[in-house]
C-alpha positions in Angstrom: -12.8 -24.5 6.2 -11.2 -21.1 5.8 -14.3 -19.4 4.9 -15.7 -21.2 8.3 -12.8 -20.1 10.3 -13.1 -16.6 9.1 -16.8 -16.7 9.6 -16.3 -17.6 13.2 -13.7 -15.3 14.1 -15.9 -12.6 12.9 -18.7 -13.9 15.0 -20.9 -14.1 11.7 -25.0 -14.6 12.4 -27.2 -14.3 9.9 -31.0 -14.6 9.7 -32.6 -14.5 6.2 -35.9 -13.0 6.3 -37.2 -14.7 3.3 -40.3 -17.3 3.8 -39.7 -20.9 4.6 -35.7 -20.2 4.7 -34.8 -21.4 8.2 -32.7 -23.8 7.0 -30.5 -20.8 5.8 -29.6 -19.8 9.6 -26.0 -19.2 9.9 -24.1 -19.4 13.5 -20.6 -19.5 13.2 -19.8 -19.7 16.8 -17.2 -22.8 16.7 -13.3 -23.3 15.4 -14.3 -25.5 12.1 -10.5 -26.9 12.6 -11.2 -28.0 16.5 -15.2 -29.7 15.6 -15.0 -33.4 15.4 -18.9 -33.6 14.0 -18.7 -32.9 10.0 -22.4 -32.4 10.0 -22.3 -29.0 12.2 -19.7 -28.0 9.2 -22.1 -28.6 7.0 -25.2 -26.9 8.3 -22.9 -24.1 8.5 -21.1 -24.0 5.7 -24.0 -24.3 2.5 -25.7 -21.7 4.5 -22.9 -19.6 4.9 -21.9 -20.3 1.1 -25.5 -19.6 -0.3 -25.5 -16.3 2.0 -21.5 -15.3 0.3 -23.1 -16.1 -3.3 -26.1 -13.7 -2.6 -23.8 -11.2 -1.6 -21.9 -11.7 -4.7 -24.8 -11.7 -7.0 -26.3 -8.5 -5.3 -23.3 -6.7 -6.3 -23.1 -8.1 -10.1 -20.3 -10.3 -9.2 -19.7 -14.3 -9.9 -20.8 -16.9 -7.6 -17.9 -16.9 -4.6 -19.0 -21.3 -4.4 -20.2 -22.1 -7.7 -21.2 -25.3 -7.3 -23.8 -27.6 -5.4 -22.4 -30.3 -2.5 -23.7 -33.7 -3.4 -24.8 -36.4 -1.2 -21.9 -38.4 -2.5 -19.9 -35.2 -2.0 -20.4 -34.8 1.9 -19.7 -38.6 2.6 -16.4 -38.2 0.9 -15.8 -35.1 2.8 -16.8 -36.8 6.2 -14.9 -39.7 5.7 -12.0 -37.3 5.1 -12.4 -35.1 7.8 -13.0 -38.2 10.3 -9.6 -39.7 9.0 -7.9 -36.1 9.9 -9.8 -36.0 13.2 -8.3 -39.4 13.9 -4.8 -38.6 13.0 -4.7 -35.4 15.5 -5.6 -38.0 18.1 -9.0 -35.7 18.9 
């Protein structure tokens, strides 16, 4: 969520231009702490964390995320963030 929040107040944008990546599209143009919808999280944040990792690896540097978000993974994360989201009274 950090990494999101500092994303957005950078205004962060990216499109790759390698083939058949549009799923790689970054838009970081929303408060990851104020968005009820997990799923706009998500389709941010792999993006954003593939894009951090290449970064990384173009300057010899370890993985910044070096690991892979399972499907089991993001419904434990959405039913977390969904019980947070209902505690703030959003």
């Amino acid at each position: 969520m950090d990494t999101l929040e500092t994303a957005y107040n950078f205004g962060l944008q990216t499109s790759p231009k390698l083939r058949g990546t549009n799923d790689l599209d970054v838009n970081a143009n929303f408060d990851p702490y104020m968005e009820n919808d997990f799923q706009a999280i998500l389709r941010t944040a792999i993006p954003l964390f593939y894009t951090l990792n290449s970064m990384n690896r173009s300057m010899g540097k370890d993985d910044a995320y070096p690991f892979v978000i399972s499907e089991p993974v993001k419904s434990k994360l959405t039913f977390i963030h969904n019980l947070l989201i209902k505690g703030k009274g959003f």
